[in-house]
C-alpha positions in Angstrom: -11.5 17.8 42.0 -9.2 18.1 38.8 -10.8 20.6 36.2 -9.7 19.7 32.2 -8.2 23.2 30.7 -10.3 23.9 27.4 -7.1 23.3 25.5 -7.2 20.1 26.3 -10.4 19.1 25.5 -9.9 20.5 21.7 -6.8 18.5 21.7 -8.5 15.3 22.5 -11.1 16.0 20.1 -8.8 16.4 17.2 -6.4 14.0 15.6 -3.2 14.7 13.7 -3.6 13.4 9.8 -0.7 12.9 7.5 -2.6 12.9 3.6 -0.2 11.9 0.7 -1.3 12.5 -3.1 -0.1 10.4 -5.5 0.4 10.6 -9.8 1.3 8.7 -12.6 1.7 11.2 -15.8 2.0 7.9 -18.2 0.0 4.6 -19.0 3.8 3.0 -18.9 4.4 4.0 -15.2 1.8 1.6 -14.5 3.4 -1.6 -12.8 0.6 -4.8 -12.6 0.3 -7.0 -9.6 0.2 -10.7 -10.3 -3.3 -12.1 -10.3 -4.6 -13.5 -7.1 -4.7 -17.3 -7.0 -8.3 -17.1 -6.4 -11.4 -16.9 -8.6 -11.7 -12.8 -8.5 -13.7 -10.8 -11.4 -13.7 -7.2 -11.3 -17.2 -5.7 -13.4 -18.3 -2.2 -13.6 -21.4 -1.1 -11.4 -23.3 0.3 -14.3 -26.5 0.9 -13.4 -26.0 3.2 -10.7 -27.3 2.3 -7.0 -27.0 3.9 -3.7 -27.7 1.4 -2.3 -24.5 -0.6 -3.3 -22.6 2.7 -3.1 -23.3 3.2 0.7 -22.4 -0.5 1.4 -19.3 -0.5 -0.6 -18.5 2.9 1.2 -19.2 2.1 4.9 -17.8 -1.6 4.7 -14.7 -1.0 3.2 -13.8 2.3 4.7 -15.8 1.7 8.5 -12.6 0.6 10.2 -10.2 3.4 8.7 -12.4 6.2 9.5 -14.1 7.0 6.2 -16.6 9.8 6.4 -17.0 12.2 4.4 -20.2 10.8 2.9 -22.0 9.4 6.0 -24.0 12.4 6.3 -25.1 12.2 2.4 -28.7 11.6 1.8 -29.9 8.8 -0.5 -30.6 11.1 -3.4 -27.5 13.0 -2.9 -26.0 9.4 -3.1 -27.4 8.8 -6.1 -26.1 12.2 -7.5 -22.8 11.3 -6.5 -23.0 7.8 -8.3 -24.8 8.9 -11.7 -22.5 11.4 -12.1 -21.4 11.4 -16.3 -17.5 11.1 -14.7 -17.9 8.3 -12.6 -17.5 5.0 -12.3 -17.1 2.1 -9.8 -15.3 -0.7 -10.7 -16.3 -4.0 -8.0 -13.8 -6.7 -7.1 -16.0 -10.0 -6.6 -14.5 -13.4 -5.5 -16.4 -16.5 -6.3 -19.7 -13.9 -6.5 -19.1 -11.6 -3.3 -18.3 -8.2 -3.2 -14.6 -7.6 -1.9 -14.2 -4.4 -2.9 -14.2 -1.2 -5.1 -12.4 1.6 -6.8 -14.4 4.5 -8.1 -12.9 6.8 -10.5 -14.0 10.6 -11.2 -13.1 11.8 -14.9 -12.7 15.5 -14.9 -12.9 15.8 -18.4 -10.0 17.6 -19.2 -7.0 14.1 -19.4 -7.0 13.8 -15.5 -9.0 10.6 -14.0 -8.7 10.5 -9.9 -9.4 7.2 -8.1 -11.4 8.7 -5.1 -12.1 5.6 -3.2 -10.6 2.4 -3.4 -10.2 -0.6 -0.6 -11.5 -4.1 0.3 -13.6 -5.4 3.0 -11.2 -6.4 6.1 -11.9 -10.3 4.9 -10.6 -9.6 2.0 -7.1 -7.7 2.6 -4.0 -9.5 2.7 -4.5 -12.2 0.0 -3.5 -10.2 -3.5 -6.5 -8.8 -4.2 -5.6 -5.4 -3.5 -2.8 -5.4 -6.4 -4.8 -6.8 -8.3 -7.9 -4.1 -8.6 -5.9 -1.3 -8.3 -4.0 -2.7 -11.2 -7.3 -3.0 -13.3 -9.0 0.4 -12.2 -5.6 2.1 -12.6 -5.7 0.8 -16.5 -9.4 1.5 -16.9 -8.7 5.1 -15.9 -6.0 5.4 -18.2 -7.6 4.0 -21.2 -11.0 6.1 -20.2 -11.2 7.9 -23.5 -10.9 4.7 -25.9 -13.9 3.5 -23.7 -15.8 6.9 -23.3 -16.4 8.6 -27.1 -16.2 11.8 -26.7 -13.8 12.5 -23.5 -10.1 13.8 -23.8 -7.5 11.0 -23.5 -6.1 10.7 -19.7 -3.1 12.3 -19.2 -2.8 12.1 -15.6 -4.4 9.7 -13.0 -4.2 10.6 -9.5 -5.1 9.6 -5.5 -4.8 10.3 -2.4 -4.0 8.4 0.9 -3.4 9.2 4.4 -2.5 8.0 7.9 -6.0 6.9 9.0 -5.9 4.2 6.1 -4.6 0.5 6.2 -0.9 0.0 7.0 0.0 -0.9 3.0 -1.9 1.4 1.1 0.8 3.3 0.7 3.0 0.0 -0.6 0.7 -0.8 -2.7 0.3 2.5 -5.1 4.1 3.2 -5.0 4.3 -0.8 -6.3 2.2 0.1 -8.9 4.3 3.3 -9.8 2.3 6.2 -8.8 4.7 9.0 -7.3 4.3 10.9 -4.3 3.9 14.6 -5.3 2.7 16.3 -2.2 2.2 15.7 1.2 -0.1 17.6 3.6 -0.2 17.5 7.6 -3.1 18.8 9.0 -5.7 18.5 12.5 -8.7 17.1 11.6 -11.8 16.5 14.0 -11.9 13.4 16.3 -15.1 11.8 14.5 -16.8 8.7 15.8 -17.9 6.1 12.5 -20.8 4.8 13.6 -20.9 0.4 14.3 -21.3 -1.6 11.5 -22.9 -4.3 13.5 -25.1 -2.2 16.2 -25.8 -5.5 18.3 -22.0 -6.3 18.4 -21.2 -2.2 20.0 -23.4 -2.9 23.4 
């Protein structure tokens, strides 16, 4: 019988994850994608809703490993979303959700986009461009919309390798710049199914 050093066990149980952060220090390093051929409408979520957050969350980050918030509790879900910085910005096509950008204000000119994606049905078709163009602009002009906050003088995001294949394309076509790069060993963590049933 063939005994599994310990070392080896850990190793399988972690995974190797490349995170890059990306800036724009100016409204004008903003570069639009061309609108999507389709009908798509992109509308702030403003009365906030767990709810929505979760399935936004879990549908459009399931298959890239998203899950930092899986463990969060409805209330703590609705902290997250009510939050006086926030906002979530929903890309709808002919009426259904395709996907989301929430942005974080810290109130001091810097405006991070913490999540942003589409539903796998949605990818590949322009829309992606497109609503990172619009939340990128709406976290720019943040202060001409929100009395009271300092202008945005930096909007920032991060990516890494667990995410789709253009990600990465997509933000540097829209002119953020890569400003730091991290590589680190994360835990091997299993995202629950989507679609129980389908997972037996």
């Amino acid at each position: 019988m063939t005994y599994a050093h310990p070392r080896d066990s850990l190793a399988r149980m972690s995974i190797t994850v490349t995170t890059w952060s990306l800036e724009q220090v100016s409204p004008a390093e903003l570069r639009p994608a061309a609108e999507p051929s389709s009908e798509v409408r992109i509308v702030r979520a403003e009365v906030p809703s767990p709810e929505f957050s979760r399935f936004l969350y879990t549908h459009v980050g399931g298959d890239v490993r998203w899950t930092d918030r899986l463990a969060l509790s409805e209330e703590q879900w609705r902290t997250a979303v009510s939050a006086p910085g926030v906002e979530t910005w929903v890309a709808y096509e002919n009426g259904t959700p395709a996907g989301y950008a929430e942005l974080e204000a810290s109130g001091e000119g810097t405006v991070e986009i913490v999540y942003f994606g589409l539903l796998p049905a949605f990818r590949g078709r322009g829309i992606g461009g497109h609503l990172l163009s619009y939340a990128t602009a709406r976290a720019w002009d943040w202060a001409e919309r929100r009395p009271g906050w300092a202008p945005t003088k930096r909007v920032w995001l991060h990516t890494c390798s667990k995410d789709g294949e253009h990600a990465m394309d997509n933000y540097l076509r829209r002119g953020f710049t890569l400003f730091e790069t991290r590589v680190e060993e994360e835990p091997e963590v299993t995202v629950p199914a989507l679609w129980p049933a389908a997972a037996e």
